[in-house]
C-alpha positions as CSV (number, residue, x, y, z in Angstrom):
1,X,0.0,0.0,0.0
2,X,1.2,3.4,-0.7
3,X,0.4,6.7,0.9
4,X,1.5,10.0,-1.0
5,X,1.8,12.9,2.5
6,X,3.1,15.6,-0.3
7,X,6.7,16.3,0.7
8,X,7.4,12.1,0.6
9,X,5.2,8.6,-0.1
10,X,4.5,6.2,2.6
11,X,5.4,2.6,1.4
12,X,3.9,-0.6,3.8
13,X,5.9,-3.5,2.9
14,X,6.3,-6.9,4.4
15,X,10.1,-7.2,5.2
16,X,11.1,-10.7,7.1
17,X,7.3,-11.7,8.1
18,X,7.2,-8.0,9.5
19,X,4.9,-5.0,8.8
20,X,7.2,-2.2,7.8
21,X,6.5,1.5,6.7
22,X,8.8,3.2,4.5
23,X,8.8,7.1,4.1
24,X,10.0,7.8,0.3
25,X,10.7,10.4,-2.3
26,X,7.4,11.9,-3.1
27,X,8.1,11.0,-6.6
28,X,8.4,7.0,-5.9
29,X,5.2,5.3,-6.5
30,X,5.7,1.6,-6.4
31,X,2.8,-0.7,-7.3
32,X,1.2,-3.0,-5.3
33,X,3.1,-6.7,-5.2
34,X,5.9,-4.8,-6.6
35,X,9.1,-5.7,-5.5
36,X,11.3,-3.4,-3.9
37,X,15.2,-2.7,-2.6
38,X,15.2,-0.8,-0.1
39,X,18.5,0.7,2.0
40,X,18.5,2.6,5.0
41,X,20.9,4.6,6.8
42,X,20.1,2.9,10.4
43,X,20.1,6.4,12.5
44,X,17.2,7.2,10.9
45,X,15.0,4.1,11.6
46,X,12.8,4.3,14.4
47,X,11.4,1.2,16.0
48,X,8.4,1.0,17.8
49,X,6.4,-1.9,20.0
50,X,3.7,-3.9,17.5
51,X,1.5,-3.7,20.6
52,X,1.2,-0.7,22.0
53,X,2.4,1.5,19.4
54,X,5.6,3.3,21.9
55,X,8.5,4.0,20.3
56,X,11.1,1.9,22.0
57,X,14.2,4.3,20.0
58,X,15.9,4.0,17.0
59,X,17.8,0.9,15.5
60,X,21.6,2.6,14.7
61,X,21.7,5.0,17.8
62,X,24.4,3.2,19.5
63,X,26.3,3.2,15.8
64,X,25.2,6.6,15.3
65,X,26.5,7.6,18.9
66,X,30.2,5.2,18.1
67,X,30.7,7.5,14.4
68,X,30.2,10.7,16.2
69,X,32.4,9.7,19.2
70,X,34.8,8.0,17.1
71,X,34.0,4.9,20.0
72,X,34.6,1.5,19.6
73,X,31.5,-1.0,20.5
74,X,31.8,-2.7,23.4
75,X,30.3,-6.0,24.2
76,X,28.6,-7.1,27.6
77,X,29.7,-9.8,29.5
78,X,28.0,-11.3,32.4
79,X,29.8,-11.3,35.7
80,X,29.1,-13.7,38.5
């Protein structure tokens, strides 16, 4: 399903048995059962509970945060 807004199209796909909206160039206009490549600059994608509807943050912040801070990722480890 697709939903022009005016400044960019609303795309619904089903990515990995998951509902998915996608905010496009206004000028995109893919048909339905179309398919599609998409890429994504993680910092930008927000993630939110299927549930409730909250926004639980966004999927690269952490990488986001490591670029910025030139920071290397760290792993947890459990201590006993």
């Amino acid at each position: 399903m697709t939903e022009p807004t005016g400044p960019d199209t609303l795309v619904f796909v089903t990515l990995n048995q998951s509902k998915v909206c996608c905010r496009l160039a206004p000028d995109v206009a893919p048909q339905v059962g179309e398919s599609l490549t998409l890429q994504f600059d993680p910092a930008r994608v927000l993630i939110f509970d299927a549930q409730s509807g909250e926004r639980l943050g966004v999927l690269g912040a952490r990488q986001a945060a490591e670029r910025e801070n030139n920071v290397s990722p760290v792993e947890p480890q459990v201590i006993n």
